[in-house]
N, C-alpha and C positions, 0 to 999 in steps of 0.2 A: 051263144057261147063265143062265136068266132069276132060278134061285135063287142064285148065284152075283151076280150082278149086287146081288139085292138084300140081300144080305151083306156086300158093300162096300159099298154105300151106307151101311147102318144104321152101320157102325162108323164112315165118314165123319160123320154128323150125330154119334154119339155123340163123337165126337173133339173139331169143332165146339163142342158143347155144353159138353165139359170145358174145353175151352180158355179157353171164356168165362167160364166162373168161376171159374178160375186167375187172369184175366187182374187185373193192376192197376184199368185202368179193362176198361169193358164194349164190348170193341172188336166187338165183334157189332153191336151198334148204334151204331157211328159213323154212318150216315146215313140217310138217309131220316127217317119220319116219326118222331117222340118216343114211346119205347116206354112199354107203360105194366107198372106194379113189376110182377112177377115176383108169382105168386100167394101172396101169405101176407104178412107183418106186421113189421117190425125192420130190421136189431138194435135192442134196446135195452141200452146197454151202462153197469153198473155198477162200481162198484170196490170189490171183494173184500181181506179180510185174506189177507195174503203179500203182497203190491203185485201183487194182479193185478186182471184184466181179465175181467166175465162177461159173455158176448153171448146173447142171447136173442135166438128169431126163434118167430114160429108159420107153422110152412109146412105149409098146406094142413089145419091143424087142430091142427097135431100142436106140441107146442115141442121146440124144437134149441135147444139149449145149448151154448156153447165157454168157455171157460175158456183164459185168455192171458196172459203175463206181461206187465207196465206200465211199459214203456219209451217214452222218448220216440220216435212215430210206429209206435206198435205196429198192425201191420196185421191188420184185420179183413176175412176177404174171404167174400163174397156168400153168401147162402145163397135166399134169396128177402127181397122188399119191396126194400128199396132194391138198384140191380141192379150198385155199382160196390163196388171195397174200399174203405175209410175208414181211413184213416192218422189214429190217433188221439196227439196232440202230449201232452207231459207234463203240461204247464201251459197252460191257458186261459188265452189274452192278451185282458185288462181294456181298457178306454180306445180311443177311436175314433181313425184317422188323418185328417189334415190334408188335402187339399184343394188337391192344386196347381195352379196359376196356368193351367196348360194342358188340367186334367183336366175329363170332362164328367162329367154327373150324369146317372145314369138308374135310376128310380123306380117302384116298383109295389106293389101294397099288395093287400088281401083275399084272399089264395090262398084259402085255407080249405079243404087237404088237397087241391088240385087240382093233382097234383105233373105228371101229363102234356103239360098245358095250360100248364104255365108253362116247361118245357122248348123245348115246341115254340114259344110266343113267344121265350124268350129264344136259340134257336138261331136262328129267323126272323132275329131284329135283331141277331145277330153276338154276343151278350155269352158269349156260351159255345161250346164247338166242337162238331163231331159228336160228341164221347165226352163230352159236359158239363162240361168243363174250361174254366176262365175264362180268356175271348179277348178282354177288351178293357183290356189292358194297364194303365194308369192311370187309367184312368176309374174312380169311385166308384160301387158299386149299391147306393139305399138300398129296405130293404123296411119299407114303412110301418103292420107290426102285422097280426093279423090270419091267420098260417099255421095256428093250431090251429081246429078244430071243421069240420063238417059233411062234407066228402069222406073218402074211405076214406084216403089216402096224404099222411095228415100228419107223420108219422115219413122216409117219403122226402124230403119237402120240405125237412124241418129239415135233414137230413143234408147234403143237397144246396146247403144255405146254410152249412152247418157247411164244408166240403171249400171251397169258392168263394171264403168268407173266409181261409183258409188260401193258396187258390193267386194270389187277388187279391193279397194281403200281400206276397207272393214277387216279383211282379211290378210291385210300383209302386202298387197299385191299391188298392181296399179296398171288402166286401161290408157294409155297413151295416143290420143288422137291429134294428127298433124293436119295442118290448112295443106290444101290441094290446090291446083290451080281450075279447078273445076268449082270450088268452094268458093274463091273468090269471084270469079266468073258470074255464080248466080245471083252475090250478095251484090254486085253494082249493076248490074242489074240486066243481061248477057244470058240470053233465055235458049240460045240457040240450041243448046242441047238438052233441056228441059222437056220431061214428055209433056203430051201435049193435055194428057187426063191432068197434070198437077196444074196447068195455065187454067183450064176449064176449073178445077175447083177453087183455085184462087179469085177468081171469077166470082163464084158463087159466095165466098167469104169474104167479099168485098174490097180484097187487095191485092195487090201487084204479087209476085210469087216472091220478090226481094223482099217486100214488107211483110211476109210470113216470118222471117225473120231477122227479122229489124229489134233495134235495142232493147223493147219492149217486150219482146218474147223472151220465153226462158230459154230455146234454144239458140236464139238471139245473143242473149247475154253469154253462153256457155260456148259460142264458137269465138267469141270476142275474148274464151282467153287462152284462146287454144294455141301452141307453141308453130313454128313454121320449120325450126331446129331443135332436133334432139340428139342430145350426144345421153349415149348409154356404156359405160365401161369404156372400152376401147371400140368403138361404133355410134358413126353417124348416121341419125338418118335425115331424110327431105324427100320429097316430094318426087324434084325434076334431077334435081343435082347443082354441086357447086362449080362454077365457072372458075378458073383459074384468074380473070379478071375480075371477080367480087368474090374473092378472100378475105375479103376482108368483112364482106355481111356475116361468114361465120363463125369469122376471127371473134367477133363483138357478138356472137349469138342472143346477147339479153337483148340488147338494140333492137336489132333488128326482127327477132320474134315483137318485140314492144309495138315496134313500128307498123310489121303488120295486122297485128289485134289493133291497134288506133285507128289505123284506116280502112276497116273491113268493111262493107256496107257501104264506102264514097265512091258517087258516079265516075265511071269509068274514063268518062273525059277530063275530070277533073284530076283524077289519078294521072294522065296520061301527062297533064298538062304542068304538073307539080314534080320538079326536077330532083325534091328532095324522096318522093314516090314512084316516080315512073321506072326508075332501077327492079325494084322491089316486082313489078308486073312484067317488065318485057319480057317480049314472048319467046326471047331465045338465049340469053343469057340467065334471065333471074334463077332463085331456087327452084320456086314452083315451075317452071317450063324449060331449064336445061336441059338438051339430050347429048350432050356432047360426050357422054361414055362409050357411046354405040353409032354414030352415026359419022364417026372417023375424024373429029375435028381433036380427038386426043386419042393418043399410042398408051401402049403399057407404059410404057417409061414417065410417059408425062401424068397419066393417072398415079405409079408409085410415087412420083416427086410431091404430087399435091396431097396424097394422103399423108407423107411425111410430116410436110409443111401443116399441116388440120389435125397433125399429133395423135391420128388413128389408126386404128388396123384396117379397117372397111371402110366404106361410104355403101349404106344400103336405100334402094331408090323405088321408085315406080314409073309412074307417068309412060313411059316405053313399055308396050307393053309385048312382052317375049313369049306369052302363053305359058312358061312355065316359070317356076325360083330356082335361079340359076346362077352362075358365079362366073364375071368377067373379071378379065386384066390381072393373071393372077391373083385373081380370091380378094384383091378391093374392090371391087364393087361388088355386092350382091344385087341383080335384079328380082323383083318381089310382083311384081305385075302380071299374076299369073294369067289374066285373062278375064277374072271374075264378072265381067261388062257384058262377057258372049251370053254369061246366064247357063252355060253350058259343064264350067270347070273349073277347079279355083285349088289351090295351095297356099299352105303355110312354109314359111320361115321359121328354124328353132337354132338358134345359140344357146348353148349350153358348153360353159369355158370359152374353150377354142376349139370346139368342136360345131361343124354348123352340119344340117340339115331340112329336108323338107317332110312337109306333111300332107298327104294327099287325102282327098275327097273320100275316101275310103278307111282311111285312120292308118293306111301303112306310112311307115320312115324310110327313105330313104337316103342316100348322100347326093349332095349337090351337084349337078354337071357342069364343066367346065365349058363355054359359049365361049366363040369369036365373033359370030354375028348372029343379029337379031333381023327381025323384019320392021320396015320402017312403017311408024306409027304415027302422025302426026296430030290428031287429036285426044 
């Protein structure tokens, strides 16, 4: 009887288990705590002569490979690392949506391959459901740079922002992902802070961790149109922050978003060495790596002057990171950098009007504290 019993069982869980990875989404873990990826690595999915579709995964050492034909909303479903199927669209849609009158904002920035941790906040505060599906209808999520290097499950993350932008769209709403200076770091090719599982499985997939994606890929293509500036109502956001000496990158924000989608993926020498690009990377002026809201090289007066001059009410940032969402220099700048990187704790940003607040790991709100200083971060 008692082996009998546990023969249905085993076939129950095996059942279970299939069913889970059949499933569209990963309805296994609809609730409770935010699961973390599935052991191994991917997809990474490329685009093959005959208009197909090659999905690579490293599960548990080993690489899985599918091969699929490239239609629009061709479904890739789970193998391990990211734990839901991915409807993959024909055409990657360019250009950011508009910002309605009623929509709120909410904001978060440094994941840094912390794909579990950002789950579980962003189920906390309602932006997504139990199956990680985007729940907050019209509202705009912006991510402020910063998903690639140091955590293992940087490839689930992107996915997870890939899918959300997609189901946002559908719904009214829109997932807003901004280049980081960690994003472009990886793509020329700048591995320093890269773990070192994702260099071994690049390894094993036979390419350099930048040629994961490279034009070729669909994640590839989709950070090639990803904006480096976004103005939202009356709020900017970026990365690092704008320098008071390249006003003028934001002045011309289409430009210069243009400019860095062109050159995402060019070795970093060659960047460095090209006067009309190496603006755009230095490492202490440009967008993606100004700190100069917190590290004293600008007063309140001179951050109110430039917010004027960039015709906004804020400037909201990351890169610095303060452990918490906080509010400098009189309430222009919002810093957004809650830490998310420790793996340990993480917040949201929520405008809604003129009303701003944070969102904690636990689903409470509360208002923003007002910061003079930060601790100094320089990676």
């Amino acid at each position: 009887m008692a082996d009998r019993y546990r023969s249905v069982l085993a076939l129950l869980r095996r059942g279970l288990l299939l069913g889970c990875l059949a499933a569209t989404t990963t309805a296994c873990a609809a609730s409770g705590p935010a699961p973390a990826a599935a052991a191994g690595d991917g997809p990474y999915v490329f685009h093959a002569p005959g208009n197909r579709l090659d999905a690579l995964w490293v599960c548990r050492g080993k690489v899985v490979r599918r091969s699929l034909p490239a239609r629009d909303g061709t479904l890739i479903r789970p193998r391990c690392g990211y734990p839901h199927a991915l409807a993959i669209p024909a055409r990657i849609a360019a250009g950011e949506t508009p910002l309605p009158a009623d929509a709120r904002i909410i904001a978060v920035s440094d994941i840094h391959g912390q794909y579990a941790l950002l789950v579980r906040l962003l189920r906390a505060n309602g932006v997504i459901d139990g199956q990680d599906r985007w729940n907050a209808g019209r509202d705009h999520l912006v991510v402020a740079g910063d998903v690639f290097d140091r955590g293992e499950d940087v490839i689930e993350t992107l996915w997870l922002l890939f899918q959300l932008q997609q189901q946002a769209r559908a719904a009214g709403g829109a997932v807003h992902f901004l280049l980081g200076n960690h994003e472009t770091m990886a793509l020329y090719g700048s591995t320093h802070y890269v773990h070192t599982a994702l260099i071994d499985n690049a390894h094993r997939l036979g390419r350099k961790y930048d040629a994961l994606f490279a034009a070729d890929s669909v994640l590839g293509q989709w950070l090639r149109t990803r904006p480096v500036l976004l103005r939202l109502g009356d709020t900017l956001f970026v990365h690092g922050g704008i320098s008071p000496a390249n006003l003028e990158l934001a002045v011309a924000a289409a430009a210069t978003n243009a400019a860095y989608q062109h050159s995402l993926g060019t070795p970093r020498k060659q960047v460095e060495a090209d006067p009309a690009l190496a603006p755009l990377y230095d490492h202490k002026t440009s967008p993606i790596w100004y700190r100069g809201y917190f590290d004293g090289q600008l007063d309140t007066p001179a951050v109110r002057a430039l917010a004027a001059k960039l015709g906004v009410a804020r400037i909201v940032v990351g890169h610095t990171t303060v452990g918490e969402v906080a509010s400098f220099h009189d309430g222009r700048v919002i810093a957004i950098d809650g830490g998310l990187k420790r793996g340990t704790s993480g917040q949201l940003l929520f405008i809604e009007g003129d009303r701003l607040s944070r969102g904690l790991l636990d689903g409470r709100r509360e208002a923003l504290p007002a910061l003079q200083e930060v601790p100094r971060d320089h990676d």
